[in-house]
C-alpha positions in Angstrom: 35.5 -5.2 22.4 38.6 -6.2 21.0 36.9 -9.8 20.5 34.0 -8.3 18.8 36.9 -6.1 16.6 38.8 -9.3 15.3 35.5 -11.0 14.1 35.1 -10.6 10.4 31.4 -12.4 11.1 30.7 -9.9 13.9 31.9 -7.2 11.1 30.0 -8.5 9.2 26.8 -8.5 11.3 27.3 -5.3 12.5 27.7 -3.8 8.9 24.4 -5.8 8.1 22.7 -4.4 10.9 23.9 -1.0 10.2 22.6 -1.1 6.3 19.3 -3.1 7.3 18.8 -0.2 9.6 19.6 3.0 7.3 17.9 1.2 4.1 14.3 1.0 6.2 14.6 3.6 8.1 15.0 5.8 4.6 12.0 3.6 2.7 9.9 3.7 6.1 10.7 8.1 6.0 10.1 7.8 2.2 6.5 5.8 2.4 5.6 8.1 5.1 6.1 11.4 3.3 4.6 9.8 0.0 1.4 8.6 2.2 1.2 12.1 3.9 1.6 13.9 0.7 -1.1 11.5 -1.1 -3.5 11.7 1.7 -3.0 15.9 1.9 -3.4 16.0 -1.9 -6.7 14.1 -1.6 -7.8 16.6 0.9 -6.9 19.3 -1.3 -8.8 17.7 -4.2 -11.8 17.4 -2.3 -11.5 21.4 -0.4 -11.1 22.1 -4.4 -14.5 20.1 -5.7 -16.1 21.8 -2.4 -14.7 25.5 -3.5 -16.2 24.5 -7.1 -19.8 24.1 -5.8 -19.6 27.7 -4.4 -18.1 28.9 -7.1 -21.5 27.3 -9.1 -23.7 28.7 -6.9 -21.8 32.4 -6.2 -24.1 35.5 -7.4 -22.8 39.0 -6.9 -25.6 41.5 -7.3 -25.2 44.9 -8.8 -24.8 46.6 -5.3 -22.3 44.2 -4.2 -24.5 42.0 -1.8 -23.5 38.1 -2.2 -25.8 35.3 -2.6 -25.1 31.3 -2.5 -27.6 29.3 -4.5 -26.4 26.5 -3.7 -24.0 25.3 -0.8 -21.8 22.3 -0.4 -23.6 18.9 0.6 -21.1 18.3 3.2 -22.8 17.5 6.9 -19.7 18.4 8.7 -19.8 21.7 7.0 -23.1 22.2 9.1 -21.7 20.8 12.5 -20.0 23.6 14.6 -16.7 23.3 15.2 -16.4 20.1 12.9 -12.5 20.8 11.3 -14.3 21.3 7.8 -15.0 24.8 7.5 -15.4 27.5 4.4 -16.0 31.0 4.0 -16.5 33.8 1.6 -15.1 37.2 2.2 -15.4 40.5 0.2 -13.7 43.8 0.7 -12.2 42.2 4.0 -15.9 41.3 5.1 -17.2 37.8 5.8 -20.4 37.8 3.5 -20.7 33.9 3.8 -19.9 31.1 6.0 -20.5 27.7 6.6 -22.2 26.8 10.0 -19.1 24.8 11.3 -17.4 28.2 11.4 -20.1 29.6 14.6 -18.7 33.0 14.5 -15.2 32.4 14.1 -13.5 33.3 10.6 -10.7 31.7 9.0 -7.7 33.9 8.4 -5.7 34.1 5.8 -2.4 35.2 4.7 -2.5 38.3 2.5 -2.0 36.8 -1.1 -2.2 37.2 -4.8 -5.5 37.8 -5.8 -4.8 36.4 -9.1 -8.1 34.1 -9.7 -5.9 31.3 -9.4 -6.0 28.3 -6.3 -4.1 28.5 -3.5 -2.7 26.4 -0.7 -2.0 27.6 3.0 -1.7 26.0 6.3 -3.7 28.7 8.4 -4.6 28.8 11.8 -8.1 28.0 12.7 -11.1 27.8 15.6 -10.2 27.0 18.4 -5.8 27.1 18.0 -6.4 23.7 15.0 -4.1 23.8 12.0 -6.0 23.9 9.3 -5.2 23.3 5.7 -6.8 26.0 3.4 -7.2 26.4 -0.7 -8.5 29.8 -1.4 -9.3 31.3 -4.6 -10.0 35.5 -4.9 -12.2 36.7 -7.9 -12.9 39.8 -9.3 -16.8 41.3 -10.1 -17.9 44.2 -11.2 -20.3 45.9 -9.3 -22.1 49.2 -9.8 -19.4 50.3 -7.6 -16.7 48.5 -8.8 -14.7 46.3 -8.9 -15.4 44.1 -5.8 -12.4 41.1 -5.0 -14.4 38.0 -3.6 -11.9 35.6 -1.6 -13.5 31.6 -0.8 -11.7 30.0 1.6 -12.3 26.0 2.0 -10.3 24.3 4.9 -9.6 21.5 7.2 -8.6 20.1 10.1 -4.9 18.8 9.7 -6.0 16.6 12.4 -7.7 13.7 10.6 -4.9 13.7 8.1 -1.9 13.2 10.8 -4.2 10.7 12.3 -4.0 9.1 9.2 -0.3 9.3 8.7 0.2 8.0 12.6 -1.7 5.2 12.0 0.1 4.4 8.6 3.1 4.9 10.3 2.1 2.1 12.8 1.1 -0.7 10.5 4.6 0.7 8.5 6.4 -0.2 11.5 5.6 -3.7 12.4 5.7 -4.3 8.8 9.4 -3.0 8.1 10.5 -4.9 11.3 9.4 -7.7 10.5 11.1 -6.9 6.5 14.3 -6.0 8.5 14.3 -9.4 10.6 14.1 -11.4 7.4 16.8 -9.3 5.7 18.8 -9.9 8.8 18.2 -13.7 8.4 19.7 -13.3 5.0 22.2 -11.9 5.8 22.9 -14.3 8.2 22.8 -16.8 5.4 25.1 -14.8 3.1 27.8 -14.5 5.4 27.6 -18.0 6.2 28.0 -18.6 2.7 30.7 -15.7 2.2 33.1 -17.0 5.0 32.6 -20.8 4.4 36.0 -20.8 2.3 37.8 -19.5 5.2 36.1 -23.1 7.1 37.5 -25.2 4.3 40.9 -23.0 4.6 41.6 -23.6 8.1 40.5 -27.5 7.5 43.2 -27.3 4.5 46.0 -25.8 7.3 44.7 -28.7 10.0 45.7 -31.0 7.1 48.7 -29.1 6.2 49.6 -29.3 10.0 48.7 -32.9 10.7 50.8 -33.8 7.7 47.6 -34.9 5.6 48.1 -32.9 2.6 51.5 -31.2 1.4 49.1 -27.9 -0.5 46.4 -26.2 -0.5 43.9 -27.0 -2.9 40.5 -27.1 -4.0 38.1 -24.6 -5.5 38.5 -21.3 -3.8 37.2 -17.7 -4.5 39.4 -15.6 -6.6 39.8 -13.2 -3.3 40.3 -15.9 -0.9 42.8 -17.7 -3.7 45.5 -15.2 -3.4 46.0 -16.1 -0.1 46.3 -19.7 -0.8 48.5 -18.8 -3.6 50.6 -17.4 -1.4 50.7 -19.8 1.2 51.4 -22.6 -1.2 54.2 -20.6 -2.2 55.7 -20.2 1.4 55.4 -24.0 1.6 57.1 -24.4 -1.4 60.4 -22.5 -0.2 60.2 -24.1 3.4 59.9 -27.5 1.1 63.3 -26.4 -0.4 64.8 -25.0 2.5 64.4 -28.5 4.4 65.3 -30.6 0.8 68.7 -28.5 0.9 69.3 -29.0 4.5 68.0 -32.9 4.8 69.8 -34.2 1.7 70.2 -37.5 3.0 66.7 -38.0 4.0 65.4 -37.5 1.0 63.2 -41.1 1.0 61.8 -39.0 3.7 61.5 -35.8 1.2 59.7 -38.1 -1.1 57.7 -39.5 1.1 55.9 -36.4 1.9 55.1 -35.6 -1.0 52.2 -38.1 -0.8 48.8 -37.0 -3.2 46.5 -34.5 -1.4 43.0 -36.3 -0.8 40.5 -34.3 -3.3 37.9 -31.9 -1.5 36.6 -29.7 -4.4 33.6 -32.3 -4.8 32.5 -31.9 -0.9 33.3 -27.6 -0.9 31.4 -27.8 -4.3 27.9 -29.4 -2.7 28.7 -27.4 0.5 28.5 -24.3 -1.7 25.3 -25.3 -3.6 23.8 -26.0 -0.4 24.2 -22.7 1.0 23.0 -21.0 -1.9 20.0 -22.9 -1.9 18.8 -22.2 1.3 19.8 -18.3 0.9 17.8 -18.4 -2.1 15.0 -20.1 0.2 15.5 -17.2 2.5 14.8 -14.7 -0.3 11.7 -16.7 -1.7 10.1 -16.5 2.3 11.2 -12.6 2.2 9.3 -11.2 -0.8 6.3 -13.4 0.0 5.8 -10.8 3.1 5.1 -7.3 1.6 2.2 -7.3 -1.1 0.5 -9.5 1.3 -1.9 -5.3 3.3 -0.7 -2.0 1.3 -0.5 -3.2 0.0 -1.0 -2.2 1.7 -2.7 -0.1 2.8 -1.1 1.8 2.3 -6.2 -1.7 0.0 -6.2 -2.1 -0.6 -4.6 -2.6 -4.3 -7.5 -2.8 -5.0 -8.6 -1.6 -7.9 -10.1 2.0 -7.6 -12.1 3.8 -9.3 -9.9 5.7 -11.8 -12.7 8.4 -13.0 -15.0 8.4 -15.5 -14.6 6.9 -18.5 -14.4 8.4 -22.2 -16.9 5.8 -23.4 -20.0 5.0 -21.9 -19.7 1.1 -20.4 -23.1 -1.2 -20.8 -23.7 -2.8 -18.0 -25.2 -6.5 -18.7 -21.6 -7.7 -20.6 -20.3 -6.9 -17.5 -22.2 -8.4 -15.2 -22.9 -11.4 -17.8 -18.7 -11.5 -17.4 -18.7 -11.8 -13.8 -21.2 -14.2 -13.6 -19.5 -17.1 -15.6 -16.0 -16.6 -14.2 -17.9 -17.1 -10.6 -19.9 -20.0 -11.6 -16.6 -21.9 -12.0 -16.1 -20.9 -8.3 -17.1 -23.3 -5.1 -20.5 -23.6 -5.3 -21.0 -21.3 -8.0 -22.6 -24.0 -10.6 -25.4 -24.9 -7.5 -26.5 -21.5 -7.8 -29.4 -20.3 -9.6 -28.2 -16.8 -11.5 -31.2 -14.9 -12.2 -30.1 -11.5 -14.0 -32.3 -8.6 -15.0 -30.6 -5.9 -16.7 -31.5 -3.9 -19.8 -29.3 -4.1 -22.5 -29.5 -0.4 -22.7 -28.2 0.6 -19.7 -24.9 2.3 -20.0 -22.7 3.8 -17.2 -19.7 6.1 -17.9 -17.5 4.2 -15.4 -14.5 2.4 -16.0 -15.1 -1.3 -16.8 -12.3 -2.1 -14.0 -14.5 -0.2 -11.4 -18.0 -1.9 -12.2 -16.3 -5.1 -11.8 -14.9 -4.3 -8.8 -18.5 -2.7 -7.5 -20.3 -5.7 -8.6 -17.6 -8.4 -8.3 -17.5 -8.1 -4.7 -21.1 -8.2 -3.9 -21.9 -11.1 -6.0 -18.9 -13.3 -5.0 -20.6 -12.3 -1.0 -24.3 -13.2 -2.2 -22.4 -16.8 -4.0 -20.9 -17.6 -0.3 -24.8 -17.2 1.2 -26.9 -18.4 -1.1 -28.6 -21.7 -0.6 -29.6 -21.9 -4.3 -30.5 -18.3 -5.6 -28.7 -15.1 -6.6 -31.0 -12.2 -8.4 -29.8 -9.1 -9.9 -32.2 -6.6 -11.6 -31.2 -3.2 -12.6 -34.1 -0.3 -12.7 -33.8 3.6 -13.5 -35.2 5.8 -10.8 -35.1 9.0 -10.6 -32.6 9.8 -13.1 -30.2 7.2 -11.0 -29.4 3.4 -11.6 -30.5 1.0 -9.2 -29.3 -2.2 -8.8 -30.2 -4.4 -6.4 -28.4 -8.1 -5.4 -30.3 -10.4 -3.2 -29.7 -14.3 -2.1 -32.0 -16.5 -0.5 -29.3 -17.3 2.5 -29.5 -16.7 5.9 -29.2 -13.0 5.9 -27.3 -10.8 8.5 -27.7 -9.9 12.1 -29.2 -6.4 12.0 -27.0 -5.4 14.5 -23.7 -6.2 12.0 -25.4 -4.9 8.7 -23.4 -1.7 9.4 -20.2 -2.9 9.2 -20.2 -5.2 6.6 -18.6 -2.6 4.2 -16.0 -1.5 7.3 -12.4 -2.5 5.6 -10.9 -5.7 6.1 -14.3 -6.9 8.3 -15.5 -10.4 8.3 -17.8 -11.6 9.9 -17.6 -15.8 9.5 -13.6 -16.5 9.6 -14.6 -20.0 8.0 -15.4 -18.4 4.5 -11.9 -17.5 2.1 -11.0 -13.7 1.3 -10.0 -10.8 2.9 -12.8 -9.0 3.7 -12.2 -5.9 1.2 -14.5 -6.5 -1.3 -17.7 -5.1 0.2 -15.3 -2.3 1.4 -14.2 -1.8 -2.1 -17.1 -1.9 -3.7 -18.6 0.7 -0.8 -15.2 3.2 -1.6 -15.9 3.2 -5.4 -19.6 3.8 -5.2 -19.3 6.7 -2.8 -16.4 8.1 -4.8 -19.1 7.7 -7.9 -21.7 9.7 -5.6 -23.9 6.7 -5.1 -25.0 4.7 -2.3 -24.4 1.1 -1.1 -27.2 -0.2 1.3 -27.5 -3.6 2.6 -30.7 -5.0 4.4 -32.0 -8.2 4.8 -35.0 -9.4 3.0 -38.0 -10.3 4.8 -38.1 -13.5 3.2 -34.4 -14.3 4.4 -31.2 -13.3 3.1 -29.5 -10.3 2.4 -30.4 -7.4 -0.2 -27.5 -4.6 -1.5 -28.9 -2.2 -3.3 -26.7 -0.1 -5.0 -27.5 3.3 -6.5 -25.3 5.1 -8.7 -26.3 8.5 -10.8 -26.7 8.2 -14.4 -26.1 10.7 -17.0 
């Protein structure tokens, strides 16, 4: 211990260790919290688009009976006991519920009925925390006014799955953050004490009789102490002159030129700072690459609709030259179809992300073909991609848009783009299908509401 106490490099390490440690442990607390409040705000957003559709579809006779014309399109809202649950109460009586409920009710804190939203973490069926937005309105019935209170809620379940399993991939990723900024560190205090190496070589010399001062380029803090020292030499110098006056040949003699060393502590120096600023190079590579992560993938998401309607064919016309230029892409026949009318109020970003993604997949597995055609059906858009490559086991179709999934290792990417492109279009409220053809390769059909 008392070793260990004496070490400025050990001090040194141990403060490193210490800051490494605090510093990751407060980003690793701060990522969490900002995940968990970004995922819990997501689920709030979607219980609020639910609570709309019932507001949409809520009647209120004139004798007070409620009627819903129209219900949320949610399954789980129809499977019992699912964690996705909503109800309507009036005058302290449940009028409505959703199927998921059986015969439980939801209940809620006594609250301002002010019309406005509302968040709660309730209690729920079967002893789950549940995450609740309510809103209470007032009608006016033959007898009355009558307060109507929706409740929409959730299992907090899925979400702290979701934060638990952030936190995991968090974890490995900040240890392996806090093993590089250890190895830094390393390499900073190497560099830090190195003028204390070419100070004790200095005092070997000093010692030996090799040199009669210390010199040489030294840090301004480190250079007080040799300041100092030279000084002490200098008085001992005198001390011995005044006592050895008849040997002063011998005075003289020691005064022999001190052998340069700035030029070798110089290139020493540059030495260590370039592999410390190697260190930091290897260090910021790690961290972008997941998230990144993760936390997609940044991958661009779908950021809403857009003011102005987007066409469609520029677009697509756009992707299809910039992947021409690509492997293999100028072997491929591109065989577009879409009308110059169609227009989509989607961000430009987002239909090249949609699209992107499943054209760069039908590029890798084409022999010689890509098609896209573009139809309206049904008041929707329908777009359907097809190659002429070897298609897809049936029994891996249904992962294909699973997040980070490949299924040949041997072709570049990540895996995220069918993913992506699967997120935004459900996001949208369309579909993504994939199939493959009965003539051989694979068909994505993508079907996306239009206004």
């Amino acid at each position: 211990m008392q070793k260990t106490s004496r070490s400025i490099r050990l001090r040194l390490v141990a403060a490193a260790l210490l800051t490494i440690f605090m510093a990751l442990s407060a980003a690793g607390t701060a990522l969490v919290l900002l995940f968990e409040h970004h995922v819990e705000r997501r689920v709030v957003a979607d219980l609020e688009a639910d609570m709309g559709q019932l507001l949409a579809g809520l009647s209120v006779a004139g004798d007070g009976k409620i009627t819903l014309a129209r219900r949320p399109a949610e399954p789980l809202y129809a499977q019992p006991f699912s964690g996705t649950y909503w109800q309507i109460e009036a005058a302290g009586i449940i009028a409505e519920r959703s199927r998921s409920l059986w015969d439980e009710k939801i209940s809620m804190p006594v609250d301002d009925p002010g019309g406005g939203i509302h968040e709660h973490v309730v209690i729920g069926p079967q002893g789950r925390p549940l995450v609740a937005v309510e809103r209470a309105v007032r009608v006016e019935t033959q007898s009355g006014v009558l307060a109507v209170r929706i409740v929409v809620a959730q299992d907090r379940a899925a979400t702290m799955a979701a934060v638990e399993s952030f936190l995991r991939e968090i974890a490995w990723m900040l240890l392996v953050l806090g093993v590089l900024l250890l190895a830094a560190f390393a390499v900073a205090i190497g560099v830090g004490i190195a003028p204390f190496r070419r100070l004790r070589s200095d005092l070997a010399e000093l010692r030996t009789g090799a040199a009669q001062r210390l010199t040489g380029s030294y840090p301004s803090e480190v250079r007080l102490l040799v300041d100092e020292m030279n000084k002490l030499l200098e008085d001992r110098e005198r001390a011995a002159e005044r006592k050895r006056q008849r040997a002063a040949d011998l005075a003289h003699g020691l005064k022999t030129p001190i052998t340069a060393i700035s030029g070798i502590a110089d290139e020493f120096q540059r030495s260590g700072q370039a592999s410390l600023a190697r260190e930091l190079h290897d260090n910021a590579s790690a961290m972008l690459r997941h998230v990144e992560r993760e936390l997609a993938l940044a991958r661009t998401t779908y950021s809403g609709p857009a003011a102005v309607p987007t066409p469609l064919l520029p677009v697509i016309e756009t992707l299809v030259r910039s992947l021409a230029r690509l492997p293999r892409g100028r072997d491929i026949a591109w065989e577009i179809d879409v009308p110059g009318e169609v227009m989509l109020r989607i961000d430009r970003t987002a239909l090249a992300e949609i699209f992107g993604g499943l054209l760069d997949n039908a590029r890798k597995w084409a022999q010689s073909r890509v098609r896209l055609e573009a139809v309206t059906e049904g008041g929707c858009l329908v777009v359907r991609i097809s190659d002429n490559g070897p298609g897809v086991a049936e029994a891996d179709l249904a992962v294909l848009t699973a997040r980070g999934k490949r299924l040949d290792q041997r072709q570049p990417g990540s895996g995220l783009g069918l993913a992506i492109a699967a997120d935004i279009v459900e996001e949208l409220g369309g579909t993504l299908t994939l199939a493959n053809r009965p003539t051989g390769g694979l068909l994505a059909t993508v079907t996306l509401p239009v206004e």
